[in-house]
Legacy VTK file of the C-alpha trace (Angstrom):
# vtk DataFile Version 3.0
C-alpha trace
ASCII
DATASET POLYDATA
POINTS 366 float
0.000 0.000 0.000
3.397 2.189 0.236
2.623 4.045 3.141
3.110 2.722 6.859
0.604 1.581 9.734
-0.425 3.724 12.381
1.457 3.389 15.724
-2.076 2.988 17.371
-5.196 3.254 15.107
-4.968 -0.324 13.246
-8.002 -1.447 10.812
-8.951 -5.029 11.289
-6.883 -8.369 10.526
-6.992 -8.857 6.769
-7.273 -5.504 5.398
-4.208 -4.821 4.905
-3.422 -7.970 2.551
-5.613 -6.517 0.405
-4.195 -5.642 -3.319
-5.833 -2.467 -4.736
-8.417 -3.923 -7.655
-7.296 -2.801 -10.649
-10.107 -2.519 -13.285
-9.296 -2.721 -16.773
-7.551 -0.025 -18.715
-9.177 2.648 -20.704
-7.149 5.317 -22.198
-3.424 5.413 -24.328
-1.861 8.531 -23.918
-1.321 10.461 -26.730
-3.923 8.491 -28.256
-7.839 9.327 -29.372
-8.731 6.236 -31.606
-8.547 3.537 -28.667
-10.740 0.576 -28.754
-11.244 -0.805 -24.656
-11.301 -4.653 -24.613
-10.207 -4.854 -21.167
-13.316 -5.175 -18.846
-15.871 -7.487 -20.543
-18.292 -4.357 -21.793
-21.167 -5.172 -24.076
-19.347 -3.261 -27.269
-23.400 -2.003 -28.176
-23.809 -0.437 -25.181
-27.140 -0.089 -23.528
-29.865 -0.282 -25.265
-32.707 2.501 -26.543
-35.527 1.136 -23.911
-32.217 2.199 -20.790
-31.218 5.092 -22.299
-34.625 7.062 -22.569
-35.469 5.658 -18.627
-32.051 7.425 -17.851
-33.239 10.706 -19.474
-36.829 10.038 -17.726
-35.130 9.590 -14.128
-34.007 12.934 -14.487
-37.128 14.487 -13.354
-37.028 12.763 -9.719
-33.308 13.127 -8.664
-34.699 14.982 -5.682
-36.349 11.720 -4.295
-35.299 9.132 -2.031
-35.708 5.399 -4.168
-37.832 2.585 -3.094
-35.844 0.757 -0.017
-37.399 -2.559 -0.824
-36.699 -2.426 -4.674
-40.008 -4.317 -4.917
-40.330 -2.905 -8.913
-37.225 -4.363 -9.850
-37.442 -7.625 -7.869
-40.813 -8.195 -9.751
-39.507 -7.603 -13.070
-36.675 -9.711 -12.690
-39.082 -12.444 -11.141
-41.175 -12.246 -14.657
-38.195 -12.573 -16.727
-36.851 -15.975 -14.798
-39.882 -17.337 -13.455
-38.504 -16.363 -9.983
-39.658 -15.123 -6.473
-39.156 -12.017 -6.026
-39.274 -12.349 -2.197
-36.042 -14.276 -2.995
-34.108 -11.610 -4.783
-32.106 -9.173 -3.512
-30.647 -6.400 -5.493
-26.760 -4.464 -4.705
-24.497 -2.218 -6.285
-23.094 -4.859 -9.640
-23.286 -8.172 -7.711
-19.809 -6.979 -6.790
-21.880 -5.996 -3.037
-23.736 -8.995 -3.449
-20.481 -10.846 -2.988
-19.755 -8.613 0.044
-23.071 -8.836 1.968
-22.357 -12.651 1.602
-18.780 -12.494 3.556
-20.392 -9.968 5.493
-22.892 -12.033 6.956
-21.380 -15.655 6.567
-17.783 -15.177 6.939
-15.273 -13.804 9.852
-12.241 -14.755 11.585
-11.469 -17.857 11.854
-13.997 -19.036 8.718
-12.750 -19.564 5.490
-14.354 -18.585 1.936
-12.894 -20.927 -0.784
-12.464 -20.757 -4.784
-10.907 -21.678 -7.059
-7.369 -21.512 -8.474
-8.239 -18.482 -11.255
-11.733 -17.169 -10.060
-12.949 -13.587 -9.616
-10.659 -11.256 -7.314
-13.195 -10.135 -5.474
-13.843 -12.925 -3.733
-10.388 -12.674 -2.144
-10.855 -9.178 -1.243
-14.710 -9.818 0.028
-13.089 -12.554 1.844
-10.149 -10.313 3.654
-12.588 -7.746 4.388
-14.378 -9.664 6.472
-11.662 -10.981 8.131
-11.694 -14.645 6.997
-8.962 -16.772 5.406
-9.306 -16.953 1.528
-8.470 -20.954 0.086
-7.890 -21.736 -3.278
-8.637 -24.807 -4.946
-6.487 -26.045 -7.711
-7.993 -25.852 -11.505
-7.243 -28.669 -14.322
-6.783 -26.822 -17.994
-8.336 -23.402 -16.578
-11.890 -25.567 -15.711
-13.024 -25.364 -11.786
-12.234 -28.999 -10.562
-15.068 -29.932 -8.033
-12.594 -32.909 -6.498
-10.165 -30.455 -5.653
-12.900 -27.915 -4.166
-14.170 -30.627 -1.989
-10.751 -31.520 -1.184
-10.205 -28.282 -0.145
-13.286 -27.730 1.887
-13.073 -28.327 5.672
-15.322 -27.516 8.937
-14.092 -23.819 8.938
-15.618 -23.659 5.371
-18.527 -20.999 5.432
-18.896 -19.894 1.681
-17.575 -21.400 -1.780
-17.519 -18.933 -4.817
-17.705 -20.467 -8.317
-17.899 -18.265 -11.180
-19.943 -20.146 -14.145
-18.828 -19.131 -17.079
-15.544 -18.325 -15.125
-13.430 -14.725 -15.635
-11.239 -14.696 -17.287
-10.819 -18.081 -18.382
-14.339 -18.377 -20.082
-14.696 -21.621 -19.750
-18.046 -23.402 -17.286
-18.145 -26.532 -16.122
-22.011 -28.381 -16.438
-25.176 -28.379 -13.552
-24.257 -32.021 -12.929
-20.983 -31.357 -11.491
-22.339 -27.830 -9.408
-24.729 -30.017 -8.165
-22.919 -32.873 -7.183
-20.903 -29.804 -5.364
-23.799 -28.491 -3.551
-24.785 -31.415 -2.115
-21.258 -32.901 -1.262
-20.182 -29.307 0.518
-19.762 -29.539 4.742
-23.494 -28.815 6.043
-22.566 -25.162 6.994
-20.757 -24.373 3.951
-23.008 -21.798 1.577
-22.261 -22.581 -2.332
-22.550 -19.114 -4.300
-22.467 -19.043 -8.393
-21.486 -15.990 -9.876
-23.666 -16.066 -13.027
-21.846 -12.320 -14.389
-22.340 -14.416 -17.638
-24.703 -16.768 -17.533
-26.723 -15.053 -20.083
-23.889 -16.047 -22.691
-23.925 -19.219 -22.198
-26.728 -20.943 -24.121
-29.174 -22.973 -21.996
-27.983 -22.048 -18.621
-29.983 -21.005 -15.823
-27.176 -19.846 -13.816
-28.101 -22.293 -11.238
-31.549 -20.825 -10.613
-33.218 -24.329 -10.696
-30.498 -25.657 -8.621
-31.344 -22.914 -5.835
-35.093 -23.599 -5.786
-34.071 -27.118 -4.809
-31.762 -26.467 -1.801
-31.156 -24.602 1.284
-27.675 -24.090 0.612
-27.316 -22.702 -3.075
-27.244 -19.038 -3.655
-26.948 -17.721 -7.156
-25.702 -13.747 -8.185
-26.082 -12.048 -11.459
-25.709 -8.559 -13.068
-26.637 -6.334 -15.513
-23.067 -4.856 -16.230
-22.089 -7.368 -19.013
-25.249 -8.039 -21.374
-27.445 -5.463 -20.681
-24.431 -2.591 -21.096
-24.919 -1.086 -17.678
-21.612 -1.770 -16.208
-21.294 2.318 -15.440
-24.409 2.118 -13.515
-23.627 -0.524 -11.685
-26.699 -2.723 -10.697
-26.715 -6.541 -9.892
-28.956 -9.318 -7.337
-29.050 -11.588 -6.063
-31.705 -15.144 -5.581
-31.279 -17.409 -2.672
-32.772 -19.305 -0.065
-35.537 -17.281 2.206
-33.463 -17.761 4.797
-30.238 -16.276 3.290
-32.618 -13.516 1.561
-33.603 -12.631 4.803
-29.977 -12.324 6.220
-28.628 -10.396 3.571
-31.147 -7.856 3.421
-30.331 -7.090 7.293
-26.717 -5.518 5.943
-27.624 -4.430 2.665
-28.107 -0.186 3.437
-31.586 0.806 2.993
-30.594 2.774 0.144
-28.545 0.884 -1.797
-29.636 1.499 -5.112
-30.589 4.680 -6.662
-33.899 5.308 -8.612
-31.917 5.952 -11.864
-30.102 2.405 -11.146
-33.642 0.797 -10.664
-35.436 2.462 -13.226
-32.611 1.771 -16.756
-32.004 -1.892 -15.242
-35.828 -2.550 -15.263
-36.027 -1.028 -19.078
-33.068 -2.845 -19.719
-34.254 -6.314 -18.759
-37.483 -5.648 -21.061
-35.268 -4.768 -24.144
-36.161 -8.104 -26.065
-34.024 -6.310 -29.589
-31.446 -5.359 -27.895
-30.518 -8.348 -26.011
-31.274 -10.402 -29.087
-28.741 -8.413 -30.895
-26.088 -8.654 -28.387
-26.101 -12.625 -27.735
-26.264 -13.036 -31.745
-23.463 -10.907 -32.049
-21.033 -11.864 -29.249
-21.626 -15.672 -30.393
-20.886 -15.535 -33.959
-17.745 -12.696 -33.099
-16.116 -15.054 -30.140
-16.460 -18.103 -32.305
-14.530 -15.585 -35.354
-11.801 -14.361 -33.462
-11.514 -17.718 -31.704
-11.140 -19.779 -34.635
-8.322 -16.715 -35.828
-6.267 -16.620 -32.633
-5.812 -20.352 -33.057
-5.080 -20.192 -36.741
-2.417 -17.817 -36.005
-0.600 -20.054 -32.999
-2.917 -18.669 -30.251
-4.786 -21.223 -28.759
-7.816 -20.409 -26.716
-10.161 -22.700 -24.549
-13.692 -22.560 -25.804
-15.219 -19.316 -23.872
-18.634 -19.487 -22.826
-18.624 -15.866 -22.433
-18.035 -12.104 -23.893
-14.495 -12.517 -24.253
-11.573 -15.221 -24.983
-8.421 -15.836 -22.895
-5.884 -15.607 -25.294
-2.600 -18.086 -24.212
0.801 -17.517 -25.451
4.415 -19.651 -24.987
5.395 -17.500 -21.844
4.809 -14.252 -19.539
7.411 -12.483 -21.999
5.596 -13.560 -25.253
2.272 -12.250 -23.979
3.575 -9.022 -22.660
5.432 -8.411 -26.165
2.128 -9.303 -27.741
-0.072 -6.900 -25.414
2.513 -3.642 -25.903
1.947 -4.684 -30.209
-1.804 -4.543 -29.427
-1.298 -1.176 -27.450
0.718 0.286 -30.394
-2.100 0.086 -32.362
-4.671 1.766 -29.889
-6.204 -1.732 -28.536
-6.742 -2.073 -25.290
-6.942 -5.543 -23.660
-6.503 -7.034 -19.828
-3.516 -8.754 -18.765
-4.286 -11.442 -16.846
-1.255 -12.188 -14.094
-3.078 -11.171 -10.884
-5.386 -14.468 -11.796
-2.384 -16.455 -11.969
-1.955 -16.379 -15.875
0.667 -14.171 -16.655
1.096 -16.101 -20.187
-2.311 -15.117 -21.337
-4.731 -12.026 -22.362
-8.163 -11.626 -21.815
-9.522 -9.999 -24.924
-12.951 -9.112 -24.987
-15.318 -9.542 -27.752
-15.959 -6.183 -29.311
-17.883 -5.331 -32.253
-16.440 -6.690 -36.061
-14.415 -3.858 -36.843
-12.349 -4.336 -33.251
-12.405 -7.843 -33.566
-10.702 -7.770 -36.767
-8.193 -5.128 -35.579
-7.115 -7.558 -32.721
-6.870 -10.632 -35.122
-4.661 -8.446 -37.721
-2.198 -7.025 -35.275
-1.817 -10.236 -33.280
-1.476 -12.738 -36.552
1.056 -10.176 -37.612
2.666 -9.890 -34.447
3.128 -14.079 -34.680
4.318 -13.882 -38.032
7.721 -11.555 -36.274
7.888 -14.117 -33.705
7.852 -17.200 -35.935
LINES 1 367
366 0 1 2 3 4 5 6 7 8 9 10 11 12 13 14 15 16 17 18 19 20 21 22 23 24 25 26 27 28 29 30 31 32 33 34 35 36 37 38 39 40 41 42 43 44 45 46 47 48 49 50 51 52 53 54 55 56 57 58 59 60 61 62 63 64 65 66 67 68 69 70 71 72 73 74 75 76 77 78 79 80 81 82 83 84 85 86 87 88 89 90 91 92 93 94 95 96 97 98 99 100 101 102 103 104 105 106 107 108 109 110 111 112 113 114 115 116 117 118 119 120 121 122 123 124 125 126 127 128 129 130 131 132 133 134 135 136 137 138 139 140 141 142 143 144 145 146 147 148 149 150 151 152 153 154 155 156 157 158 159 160 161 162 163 164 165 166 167 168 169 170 171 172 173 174 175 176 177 178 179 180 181 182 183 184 185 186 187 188 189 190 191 192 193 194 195 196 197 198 199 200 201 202 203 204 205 206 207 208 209 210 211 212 213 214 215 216 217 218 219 220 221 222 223 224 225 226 227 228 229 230 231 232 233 234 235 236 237 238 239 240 241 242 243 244 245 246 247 248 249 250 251 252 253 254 255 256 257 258 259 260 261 262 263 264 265 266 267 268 269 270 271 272 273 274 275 276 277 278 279 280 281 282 283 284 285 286 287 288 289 290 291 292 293 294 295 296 297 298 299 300 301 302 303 304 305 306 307 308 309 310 311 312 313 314 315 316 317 318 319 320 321 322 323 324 325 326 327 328 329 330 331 332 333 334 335 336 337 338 339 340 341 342 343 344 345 346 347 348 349 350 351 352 353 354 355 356 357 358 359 360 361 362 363 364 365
């Protein structure tokens, strides 16, 4: 953190081994043509139906929003065939994650993940005071024997992102719920679901929930639905963890602008049509070129592909080439890959872009 601790005011065990989160970057100097494929943003943006209930939320910035988010909650319930009573809604699922070590989690508890899953659950973790774990992966896929391995009676909360950032790759509802039910009885199983929606024919683990006591699932609307600058996500569980959660989560959590776009959002049938269409056929396209050029991917089940590359200093060399040329993509070494880059899928014109400069970049290094 650079700077040293106070001889007598001290913050609580864990905070300190907390990294900064770095988000991904956004701007070249010198440079007014970038293209940002470095944090997993729908390239379309939102669409028309969140944009004009932005402009209409203008009018009532003066009043408080609903503390129950019941409009939201019910919308949401429509679109999945959910209970609402059973969703809870935070600022990206980002606080859903935190309200869950909040509650759950302290010292002496553990949270466990695995090997190359979301950094926030290490920092949610630490904040809390509890001991993160880490469960070994096989190929960049969670590995379920090595998460029960891993799980022990101080256990209290195991994070599995499905589709997994930034690897992109999911493993199936058999193995989740063979996880759920082998977990120790106090242990809470959470699936992030950030991008479930890309996936085709995934719930993301909604049925699973409705069937246990122990299964809570989190999803947002920063990815598909193009809000990640408003920041809105939720949350479905069991009554009982509902009912917790909602105890921490400030009264206020959400703004009325937040509620208002994400419910227009959710109802935007075009849009969201246009943006799975797109991101498939694009990810399978730039896929299929990476690997024709020497870059092998694993097959992503999400909005971007994890590029992999001989070593740490053939990716770097690879990411400065992409930078050259005003494309911006995330390097992945806080997540344990430091031979790899997570490229998200933009629209065709960046996608080509990034397929040019790196197949030309590989043709130097051949």
């Amino acid at each position: 953190m650079g700077q040293a601790m106070h001889k007598h005011i001290r913050p609580q065990a864990g905070i300190m081994e907390i990294a900064l989160y770095q988000g991904g970057s956004s701007k070249i100097a010198g440079r007014d043509d970038v293209v940002k494929l470095s944090s997993n943003e729908n390239p379309f943006g939102a669409g028309d139906l969140a944009r004009q209930a932005y402009i209409r939320a203008g009018h009532d910035l003066h009043r408080y929003p609903s503390t129950d988010h019941a409009d939201l909650r019910a919308a949401l319930g429509a679109r999945f065939g959910l209970d609402p009573a059973r969703i809870i809604c935070g600022a990206g699922s980002d606080e859903i994650i935190t309200f869950l070590c909040q509650a759950y989690a302290g010292p002496g508890d553990e949270v466990l993940y695995s090997q190359h899953g979301f950094l926030m659950y290490r920092i949610s973790a630490l904040a809390a005071g509890a001991t993160p774990v880490v469960a070994p992966e096989q190929e960049r896929t969670t590995d379920v024997d090595a998460i029960l391995a891993a799980a022990t009676k101080r256990t209290k909360l195991v994070f599995i992102a499905n589709p997994n950032n930034p690897t992109g790759t999911m493993i199936p509802i058999e193995d989740i719920t063979r996880l759920a039910e082998k977990l120790p009885p106090q242990a809470l199983l959470v699936l992030d679901g950030a991008y479930a929606e890309y996936a085709e024919g995934y719930d993301g683990g909604a049925a699973l929930v409705d069937a246990r006591e122990n299964v809570v699932m989190t999803r947002t609307f920063s990815k598909l639905y193009g809000l990640g600058g408003l920041r809105v996500g939720w949350g479905y569980g069991p009554q009982h963890v509902i009912d917790v959660l909602n105890r921490v989560r400030g009264p206020f959590n959400l703004s009325n602008v937040q509620l208002d776009v994400a419910e227009a959002a959710l109802g935007d049938a075009a849009h969201i049509a246009r943006s799975l269409s797109e991101n498939a056929r694009l990810r399978d396209w730039l896929a299929d070129k990476l690997i024709q050029t020497g870059v092998p991917t694993d097959r992503s089940h999400a909005n971007f592909v994890l590029a992999r590359f001989r070593d740490p200093e053939q990716a770097s060399a690879c990411n400065a080439a992409l930078l050259a040329e005003g494309l911006i993509v995330r390097q992945v070494a806080s997540y344990g890959l430091p031979e790899c880059l997570r490229i998200t899928v933009g629209d065709e014109a960046a996608c080509r872009r990034v397929a040019h400069v790196i197949g030309v970049f590989m043709e130097r290094q051949a």
